[in-house]
C-alpha positions in Angstrom: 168.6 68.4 101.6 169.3 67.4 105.2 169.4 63.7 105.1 168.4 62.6 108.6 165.8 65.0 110.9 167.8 67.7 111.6 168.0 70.8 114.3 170.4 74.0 113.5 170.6 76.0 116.7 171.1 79.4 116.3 173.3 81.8 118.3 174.8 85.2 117.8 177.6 84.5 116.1 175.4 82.8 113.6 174.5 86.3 111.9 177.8 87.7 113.1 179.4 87.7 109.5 176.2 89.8 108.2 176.6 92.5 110.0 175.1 91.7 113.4 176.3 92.3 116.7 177.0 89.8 119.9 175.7 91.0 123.2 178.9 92.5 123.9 178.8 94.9 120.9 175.0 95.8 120.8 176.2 97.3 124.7 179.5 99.5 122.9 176.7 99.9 119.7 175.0 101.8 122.7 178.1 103.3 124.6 180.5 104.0 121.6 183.5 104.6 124.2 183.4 101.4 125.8 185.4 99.9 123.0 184.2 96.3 122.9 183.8 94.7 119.7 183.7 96.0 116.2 182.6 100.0 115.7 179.0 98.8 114.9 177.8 102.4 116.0 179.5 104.0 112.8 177.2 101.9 110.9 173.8 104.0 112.7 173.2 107.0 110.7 176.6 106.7 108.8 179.3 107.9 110.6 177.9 109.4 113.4 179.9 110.7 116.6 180.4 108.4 119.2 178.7 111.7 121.7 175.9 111.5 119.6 174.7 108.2 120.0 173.0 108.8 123.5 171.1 111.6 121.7 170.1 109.8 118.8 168.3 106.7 120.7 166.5 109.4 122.7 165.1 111.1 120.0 163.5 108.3 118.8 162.4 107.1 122.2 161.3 109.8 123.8 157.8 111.1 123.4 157.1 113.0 127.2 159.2 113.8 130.0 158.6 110.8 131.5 159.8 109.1 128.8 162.6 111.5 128.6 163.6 110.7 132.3 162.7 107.0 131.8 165.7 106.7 129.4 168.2 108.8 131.0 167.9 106.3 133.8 168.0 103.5 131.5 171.0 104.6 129.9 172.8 105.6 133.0 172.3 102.4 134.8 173.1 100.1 132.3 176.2 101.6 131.4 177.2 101.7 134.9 176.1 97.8 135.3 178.9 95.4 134.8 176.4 93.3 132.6 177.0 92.8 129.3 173.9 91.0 128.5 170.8 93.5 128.1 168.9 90.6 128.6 170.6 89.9 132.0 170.4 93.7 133.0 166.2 93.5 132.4 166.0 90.4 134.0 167.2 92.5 137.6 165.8 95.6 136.3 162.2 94.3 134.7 161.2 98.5 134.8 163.9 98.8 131.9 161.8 96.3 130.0 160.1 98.9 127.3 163.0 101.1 126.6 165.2 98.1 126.4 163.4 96.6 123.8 163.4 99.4 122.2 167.0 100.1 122.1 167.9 97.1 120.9 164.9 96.8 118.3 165.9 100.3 116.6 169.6 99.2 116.6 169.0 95.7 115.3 166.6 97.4 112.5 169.5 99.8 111.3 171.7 97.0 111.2 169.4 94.3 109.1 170.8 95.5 105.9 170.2 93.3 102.2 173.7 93.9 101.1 175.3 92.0 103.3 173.2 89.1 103.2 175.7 87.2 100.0 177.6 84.4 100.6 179.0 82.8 103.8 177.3 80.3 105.5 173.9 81.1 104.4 174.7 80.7 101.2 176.3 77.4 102.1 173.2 76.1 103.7 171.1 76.8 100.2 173.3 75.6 97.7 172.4 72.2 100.2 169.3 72.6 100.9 168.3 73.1 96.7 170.7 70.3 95.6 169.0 69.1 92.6 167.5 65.9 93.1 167.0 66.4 96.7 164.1 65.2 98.7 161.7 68.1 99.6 159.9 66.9 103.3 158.3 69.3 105.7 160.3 69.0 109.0 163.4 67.6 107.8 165.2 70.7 108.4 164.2 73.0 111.5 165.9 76.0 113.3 165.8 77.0 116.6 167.0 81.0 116.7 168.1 82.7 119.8 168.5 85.7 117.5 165.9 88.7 117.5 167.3 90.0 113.9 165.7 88.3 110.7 168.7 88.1 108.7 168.4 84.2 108.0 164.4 84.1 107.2 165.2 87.3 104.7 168.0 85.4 103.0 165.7 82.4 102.8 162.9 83.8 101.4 164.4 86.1 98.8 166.6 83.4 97.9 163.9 80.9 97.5 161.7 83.4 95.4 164.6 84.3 92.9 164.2 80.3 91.9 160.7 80.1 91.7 160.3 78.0 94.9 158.6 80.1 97.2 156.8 76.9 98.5 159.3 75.1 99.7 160.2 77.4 102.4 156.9 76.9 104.2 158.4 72.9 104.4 161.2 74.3 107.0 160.3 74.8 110.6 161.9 78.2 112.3 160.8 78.5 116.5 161.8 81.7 117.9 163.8 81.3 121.9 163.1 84.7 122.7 161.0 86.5 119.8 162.3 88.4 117.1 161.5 91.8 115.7 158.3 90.4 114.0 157.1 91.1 110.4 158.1 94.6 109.7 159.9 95.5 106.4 163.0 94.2 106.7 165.5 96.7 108.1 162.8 99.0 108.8 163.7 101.4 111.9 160.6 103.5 111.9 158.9 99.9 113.0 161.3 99.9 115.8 157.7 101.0 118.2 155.8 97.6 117.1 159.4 95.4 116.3 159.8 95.9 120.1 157.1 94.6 121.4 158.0 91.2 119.5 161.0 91.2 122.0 160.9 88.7 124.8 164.0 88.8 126.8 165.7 85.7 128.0 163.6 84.3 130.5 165.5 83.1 133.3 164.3 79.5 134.6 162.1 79.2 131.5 161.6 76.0 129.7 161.0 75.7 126.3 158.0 75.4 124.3 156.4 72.1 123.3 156.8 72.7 119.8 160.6 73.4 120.8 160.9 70.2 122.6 159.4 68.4 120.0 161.8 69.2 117.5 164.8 68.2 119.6 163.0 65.3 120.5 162.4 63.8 116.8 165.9 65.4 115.3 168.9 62.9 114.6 171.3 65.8 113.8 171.7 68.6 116.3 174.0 71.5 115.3 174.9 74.3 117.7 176.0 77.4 115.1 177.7 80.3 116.3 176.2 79.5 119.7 178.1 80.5 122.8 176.6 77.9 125.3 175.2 80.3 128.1 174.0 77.5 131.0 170.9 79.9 130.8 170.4 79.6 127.4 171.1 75.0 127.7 169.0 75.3 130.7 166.2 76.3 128.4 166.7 73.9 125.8 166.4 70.6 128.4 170.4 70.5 128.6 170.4 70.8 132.0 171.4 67.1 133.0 173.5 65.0 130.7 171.8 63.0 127.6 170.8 59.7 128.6 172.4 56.7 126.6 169.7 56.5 124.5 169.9 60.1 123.2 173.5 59.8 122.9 173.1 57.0 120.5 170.2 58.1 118.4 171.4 61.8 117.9 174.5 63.1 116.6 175.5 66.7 118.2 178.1 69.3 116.6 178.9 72.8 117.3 181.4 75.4 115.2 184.0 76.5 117.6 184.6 80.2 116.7 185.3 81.8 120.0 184.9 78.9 122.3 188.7 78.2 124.1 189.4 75.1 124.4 188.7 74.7 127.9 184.8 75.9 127.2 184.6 73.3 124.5 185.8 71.1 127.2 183.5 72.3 129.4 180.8 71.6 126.7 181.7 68.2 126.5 181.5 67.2 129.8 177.5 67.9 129.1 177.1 66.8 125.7 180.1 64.3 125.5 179.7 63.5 121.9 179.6 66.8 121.1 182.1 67.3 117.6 183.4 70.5 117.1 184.1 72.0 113.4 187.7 71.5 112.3 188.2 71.1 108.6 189.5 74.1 107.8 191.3 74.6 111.3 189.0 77.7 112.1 186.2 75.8 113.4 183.5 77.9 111.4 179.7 77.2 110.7 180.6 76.5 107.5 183.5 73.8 108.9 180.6 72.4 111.4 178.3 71.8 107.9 180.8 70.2 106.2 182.2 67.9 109.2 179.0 66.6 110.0 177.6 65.1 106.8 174.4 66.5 107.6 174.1 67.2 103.8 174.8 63.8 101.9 
């Protein structure tokens, strides 16, 4: 168990290795000949065409002709957009909001899949988290997910349950940035109606919650996992100005560094400049970060 009071934060590249996109690939999931990221769109529907992916979201949108024409401008704007963020691209375009959410709830759904949640750094996290003789205390361990998939909380629970332990996953605290796609079966796409309306794109200027601010407020350890430092996104969690001296004493901060350059973790430190960055293995990776920061002892 997590020794001190400690915060995991969440980004995309947290779920990456299960099969989950980053911003950048949900967009080519959705326009199979921009190119950007893995093929996630082979994984819809098997290997389906590239020229039918337009057709296939529609289908499953589209219930009128208003919805019909609704989603052709949808999917012709956003293409043509030079944002990458779907988020970003509702937040100009707040008309988009419904057949956004439903894009990326349907996609997201077709890509929660069981099989792939086995080892990596979930896995990691358990075997710490169980170690036999470890205190059990509500709060010690929280998460703060900028992630609408589910991939985490389903490894979690079923891994919990296969040990008799349901229980103890009640003791862990999980507060959703931006909502998630709710409580539908797992990998469920014919919930994608009611999974979207558990979507709540980035907020731009929002603040966090109190329940949010509490937990950074009480934890020790902060970890930043597969998190790729948007100002939007430390805006939101209150990192805005520098810690004060106080903060910087009392709290310990680490990040993985998978896809940050060394001039963004630079960056990174100039607002958080205790910030330690993953190393052990020399790929900076979540399970690098973990290990580095001792937050299991």
């Amino acid at each position: 168990m997590a020794s001190k009071k400690t915060v995991l934060i969440l980004g995309a590249g947290a779920s990456y290795e299960y099969g989950l996109p980053t911003a950048a690939e949900l967009k080519s999931t959705i326009y199979p000949s921009l190119k950007v990221g893995r093929p996630l769109w082979q994984t819809i529907g098997g290997m389906m065409s590239p020229f039918r992916m337009k057709e296939f979201l529609e289908y499953h949108w589209t219930s009128n002709e208003g919805d019909r024409q609704t989603f052709e401008s949808f999917y012709s704007e956003y293409k043509d957009s030079s944002l990458v963020s779907i988020d970003r691209f509702v937040h100009f375009r707040p008309e988009y909001r419904d057949v956004a959410s439903f894009v990326t709830a349907i996609l997201l759904l077709y890509l929660e899949q069981r099989h792939k949640l086995n080892n990596g750094w979930y896995s990691y996290l358990f075997d710490n988290i169980t170690y036999p003789g470890g205190e059990w205390r509500e709060g010690q361990l929280s998460i703060i997910n900028f992630n609408y998939d589910r991939s985490l909380n389903e490894f979690l629970t079923r891994s919990f349950a296969s040990i008799n332990q349901s229980q103890n996953f009640s003791l862990f605290k999980e507060c959703r940035a931006y909502g998630s796609l709710g409580s539908c079966e797992y990998g469920s796409r014919h919930s994608a109606k009611s999974a979207s309306g558990e979507i709540n794109f980035i907020r731009f200027g929002g603040s966090a919650t109190d329940e949010l601010t509490e937990m950074l407020k009480e934890a020790e350890n902060i970890a930043f996992l597969g998190f790729g430092f948007d100002d939007m996104n430390m805006n939101y969690l209150g990192f805005s100005e520098l810690p004060d001296e106080a903060q910087m004493q009392t709290k310990s901060y680490f990040s993985s560094a998978v896809g940050l350059s060394a001039e963004k973790q630079n960056q990174i430190k100039s607002r958080i400049p205790t910030m330690k960055f993953g190393s052990r293995s020399g790929s900076g990776s979540i399970i690098d970060t973990l290990s580095d920061s001792s937050i299991f002892t």
